[in-house]
TORGU-788251 format. One record per residue (C-alpha): residue number from 0; y, x, z. Coordinates in steps of 0.1 Angstrom, whole numbers. Layout:
N
+-----+-------+-------+-------+
|   k |    py |    px |    pz |
+-----+-------+-------+-------+
| NUM |     Y |     X |     Z |
...
+-----+-------+-------+-------+
//
This chain:
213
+-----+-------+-------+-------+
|   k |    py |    px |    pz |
+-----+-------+-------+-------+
|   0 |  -303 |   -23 |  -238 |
|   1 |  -298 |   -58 |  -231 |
|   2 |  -301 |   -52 |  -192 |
|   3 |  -273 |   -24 |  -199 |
|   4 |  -250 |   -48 |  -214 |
|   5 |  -259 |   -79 |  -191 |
|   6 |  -223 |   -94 |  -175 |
|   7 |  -244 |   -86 |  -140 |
|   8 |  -256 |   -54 |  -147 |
|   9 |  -239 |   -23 |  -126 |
|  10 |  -223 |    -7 |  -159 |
|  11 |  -209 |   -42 |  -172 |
|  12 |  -193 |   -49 |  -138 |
|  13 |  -184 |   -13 |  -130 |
|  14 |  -163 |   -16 |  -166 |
|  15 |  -151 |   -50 |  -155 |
|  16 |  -138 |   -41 |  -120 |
|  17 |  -126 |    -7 |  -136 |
|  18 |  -106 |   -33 |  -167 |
|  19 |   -92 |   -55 |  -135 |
|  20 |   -76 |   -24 |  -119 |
|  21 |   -58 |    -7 |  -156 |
|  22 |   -42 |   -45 |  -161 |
|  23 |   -30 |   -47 |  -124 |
|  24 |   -15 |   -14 |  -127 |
|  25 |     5 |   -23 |  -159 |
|  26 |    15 |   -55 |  -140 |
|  27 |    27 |   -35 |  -110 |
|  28 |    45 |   -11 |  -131 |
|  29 |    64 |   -34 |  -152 |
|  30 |    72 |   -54 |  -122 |
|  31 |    85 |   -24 |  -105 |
|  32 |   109 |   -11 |  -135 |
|  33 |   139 |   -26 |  -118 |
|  34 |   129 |     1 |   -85 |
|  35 |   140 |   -30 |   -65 |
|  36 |   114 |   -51 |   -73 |
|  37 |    89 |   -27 |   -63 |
|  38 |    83 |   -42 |   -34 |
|  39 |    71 |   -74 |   -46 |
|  40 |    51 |   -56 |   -63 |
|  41 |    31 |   -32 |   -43 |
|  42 |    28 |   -68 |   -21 |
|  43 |     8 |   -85 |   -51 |
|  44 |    -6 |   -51 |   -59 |
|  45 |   -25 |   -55 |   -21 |
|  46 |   -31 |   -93 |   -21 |
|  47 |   -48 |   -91 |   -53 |
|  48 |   -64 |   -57 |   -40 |
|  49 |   -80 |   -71 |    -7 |
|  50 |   -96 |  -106 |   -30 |
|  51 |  -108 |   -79 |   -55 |
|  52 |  -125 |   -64 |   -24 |
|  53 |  -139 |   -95 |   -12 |
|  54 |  -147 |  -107 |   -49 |
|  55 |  -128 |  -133 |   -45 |
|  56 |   -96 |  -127 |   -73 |
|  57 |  -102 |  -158 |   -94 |
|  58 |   -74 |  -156 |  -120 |
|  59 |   -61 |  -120 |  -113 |
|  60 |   -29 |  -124 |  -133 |
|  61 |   -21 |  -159 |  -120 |
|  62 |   -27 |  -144 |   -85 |
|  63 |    -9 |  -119 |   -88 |
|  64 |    25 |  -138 |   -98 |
|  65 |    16 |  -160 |   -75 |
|  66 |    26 |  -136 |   -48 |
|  67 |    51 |  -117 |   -61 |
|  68 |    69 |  -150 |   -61 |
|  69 |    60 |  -162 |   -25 |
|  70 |    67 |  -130 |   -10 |
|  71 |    95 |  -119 |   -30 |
|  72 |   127 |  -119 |    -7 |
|  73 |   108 |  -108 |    21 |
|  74 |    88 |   -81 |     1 |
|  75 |   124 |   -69 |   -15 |
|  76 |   142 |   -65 |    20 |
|  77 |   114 |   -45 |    33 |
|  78 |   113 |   -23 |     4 |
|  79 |   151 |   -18 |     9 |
|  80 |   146 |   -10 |    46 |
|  81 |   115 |    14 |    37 |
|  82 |   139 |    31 |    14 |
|  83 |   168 |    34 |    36 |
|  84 |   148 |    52 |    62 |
|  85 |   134 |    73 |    34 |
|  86 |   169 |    83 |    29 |
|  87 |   174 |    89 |    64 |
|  88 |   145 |   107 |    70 |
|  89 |   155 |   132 |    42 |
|  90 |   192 |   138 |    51 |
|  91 |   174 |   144 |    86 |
|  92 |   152 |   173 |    76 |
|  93 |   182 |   185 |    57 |
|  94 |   205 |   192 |    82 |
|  95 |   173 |   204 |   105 |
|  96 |   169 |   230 |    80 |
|  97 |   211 |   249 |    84 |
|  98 |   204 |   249 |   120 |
|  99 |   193 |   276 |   139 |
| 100 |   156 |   287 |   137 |
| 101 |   148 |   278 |   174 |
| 102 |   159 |   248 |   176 |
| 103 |   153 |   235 |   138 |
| 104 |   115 |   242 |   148 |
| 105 |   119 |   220 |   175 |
| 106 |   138 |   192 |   161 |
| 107 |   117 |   194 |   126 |
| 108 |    84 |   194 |   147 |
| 109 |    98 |   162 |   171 |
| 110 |   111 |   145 |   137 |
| 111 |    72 |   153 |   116 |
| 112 |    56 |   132 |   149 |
| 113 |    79 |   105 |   144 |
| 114 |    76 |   102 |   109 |
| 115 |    36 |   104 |   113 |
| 116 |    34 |    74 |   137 |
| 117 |    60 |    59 |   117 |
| 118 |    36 |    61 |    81 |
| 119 |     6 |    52 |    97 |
| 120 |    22 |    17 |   103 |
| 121 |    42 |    14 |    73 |
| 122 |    12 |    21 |    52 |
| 123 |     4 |   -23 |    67 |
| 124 |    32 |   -32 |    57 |
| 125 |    29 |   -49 |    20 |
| 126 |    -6 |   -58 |    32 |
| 127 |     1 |   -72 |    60 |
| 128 |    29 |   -96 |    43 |
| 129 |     6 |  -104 |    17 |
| 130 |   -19 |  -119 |    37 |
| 131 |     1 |  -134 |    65 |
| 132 |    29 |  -154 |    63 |
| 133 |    56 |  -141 |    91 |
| 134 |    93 |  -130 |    97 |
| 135 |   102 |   -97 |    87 |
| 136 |   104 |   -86 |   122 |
| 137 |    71 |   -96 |   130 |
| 138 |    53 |   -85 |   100 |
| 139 |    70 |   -48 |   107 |
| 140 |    57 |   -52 |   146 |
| 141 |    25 |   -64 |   139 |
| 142 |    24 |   -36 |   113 |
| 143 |    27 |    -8 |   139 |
| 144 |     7 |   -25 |   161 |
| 145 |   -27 |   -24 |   140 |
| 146 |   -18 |     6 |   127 |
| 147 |   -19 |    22 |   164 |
| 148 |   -47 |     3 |   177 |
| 149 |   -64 |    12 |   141 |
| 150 |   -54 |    49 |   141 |
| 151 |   -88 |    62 |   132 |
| 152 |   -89 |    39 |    95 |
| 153 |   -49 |    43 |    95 |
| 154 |   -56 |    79 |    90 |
| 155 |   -82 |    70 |    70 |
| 156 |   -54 |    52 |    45 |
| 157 |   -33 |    78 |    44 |
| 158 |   -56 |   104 |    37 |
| 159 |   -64 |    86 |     5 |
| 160 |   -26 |    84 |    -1 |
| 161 |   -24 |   122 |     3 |
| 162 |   -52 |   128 |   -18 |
| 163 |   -38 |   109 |   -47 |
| 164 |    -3 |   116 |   -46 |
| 165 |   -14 |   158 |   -39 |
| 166 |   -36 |   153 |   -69 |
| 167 |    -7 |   141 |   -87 |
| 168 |    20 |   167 |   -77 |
| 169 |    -5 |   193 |   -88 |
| 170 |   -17 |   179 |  -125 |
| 171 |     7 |   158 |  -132 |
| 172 |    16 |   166 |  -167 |
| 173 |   -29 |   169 |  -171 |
| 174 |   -35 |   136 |  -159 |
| 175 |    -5 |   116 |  -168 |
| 176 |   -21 |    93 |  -186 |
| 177 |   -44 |    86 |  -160 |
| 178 |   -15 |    76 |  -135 |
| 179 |    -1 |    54 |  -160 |
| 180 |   -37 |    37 |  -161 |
| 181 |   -47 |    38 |  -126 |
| 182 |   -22 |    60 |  -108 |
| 183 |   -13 |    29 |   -82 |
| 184 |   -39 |     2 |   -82 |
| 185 |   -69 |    24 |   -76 |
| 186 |   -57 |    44 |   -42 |
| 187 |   -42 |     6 |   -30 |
| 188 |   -77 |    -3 |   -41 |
| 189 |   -95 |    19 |   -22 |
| 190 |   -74 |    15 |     9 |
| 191 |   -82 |   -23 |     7 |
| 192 |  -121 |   -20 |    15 |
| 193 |   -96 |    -9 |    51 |
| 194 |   -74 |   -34 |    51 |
| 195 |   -98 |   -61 |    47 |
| 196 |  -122 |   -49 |    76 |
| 197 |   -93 |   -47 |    95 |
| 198 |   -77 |   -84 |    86 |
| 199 |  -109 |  -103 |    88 |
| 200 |  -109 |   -93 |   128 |
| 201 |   -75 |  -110 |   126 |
| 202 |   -77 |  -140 |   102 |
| 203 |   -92 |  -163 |   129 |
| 204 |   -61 |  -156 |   148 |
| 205 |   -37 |  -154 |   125 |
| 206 |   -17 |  -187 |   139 |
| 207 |   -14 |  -163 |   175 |
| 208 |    -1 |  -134 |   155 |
| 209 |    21 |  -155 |   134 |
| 210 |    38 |  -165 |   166 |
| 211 |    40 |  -136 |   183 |
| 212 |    76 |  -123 |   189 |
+-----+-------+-------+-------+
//
């Protein structure tokens, strides 16, 4: 019994990490109630994600605010952009679908690719600014960059995605409460055991990517 409840034991740390993750997804939920903070947000959501990974969080609350603040005019335009192409992206499948059978198939398959390459480096893009400091531009370049020369694990991320947000779609009233305690930060969890194998091939260069153009 005492191994059981020993602060090392597997159970003890299992409840700890599983603690960590219900608190950061109240903190990115109540940061997110204005909709445009959200972005700022899902950005501390993934910094604090990748150190939890790496078991290196320290303060998880101060961390957390620490960047939402640093990143939060960058995070906030992003978010903005990612939800005007969202927009975009439906008014495009809308007016696909009163065309003509032949060519909605067309245009709706040609518009499906675009969107896929399109998610599998937008999926970088909050965790990309939260662990490198860059323009806008660049972080959104460098984002589809890893994402294509990491398509294989970019997949990977979005599959998770899928699986969650499926999950949710199809039990949502069932599981409700569970979203509300781990609806975001567990997924974005999962997904960081990715992002950080992927980062730590790029940390040592980080300066070089910082600079590219």
């Amino acid at each position: 019994m005492d191994r059981l409840f020993n602060p090392d034991s597997p159970v003890m740390s299992f409840l700890s990490r599983l603690a960590d993750l219900i608190w950061l997804n109240f903190l990115t939920l109540l940061c997110s109630i204005p909709v445009v903070t959200a972005g700022a947000a899902f950005t501390a959501l993934h910094y604090v994600s990748i150190k939890m990974v790496r078991n290196e969080e320290g303060y998880l609350t101060k961390s957390f605010f620490k960047s939402f603040k640093e990143n939060f005019f960058q995070a906030t335009a992003m978010w903005l952009l990612m939800l005007f192409l969202a927009v975009v992206a439906g008014a495009d499948f809308y007016f696909i679908s009163m065309m003509d059978s032949g060519a909605a198939f067309i245009l709706r398959t040609g518009l499906c690719v675009v969107l896929f390459f399109f998610l599998c480096g937008a999926v970088y893009w909050f965790a990309l600014l939260a662990r490198f400091e860059n323009s806008i531009k660049n972080t959104i370049k460098n984002a589809c960059l890893i994402g294509i020369l990491n398509f294989p694990k970019s997949i990977c991320i979005l599959i998770i995605y899928a699986v969650f947000l499926v999950l949710y779609g199809l039990f949502v009233i069932r599981i409700l409460p569970l979203i509300f305690l781990l609806g975001i930060s567990l997924p974005v969890y999962l997904a960081s055991y990715l992002f950080s194998g992927i980062f730590k091939k790029l940390e040592p260069q980080d300066e070089e990517i910082s600079q590219s153009v």
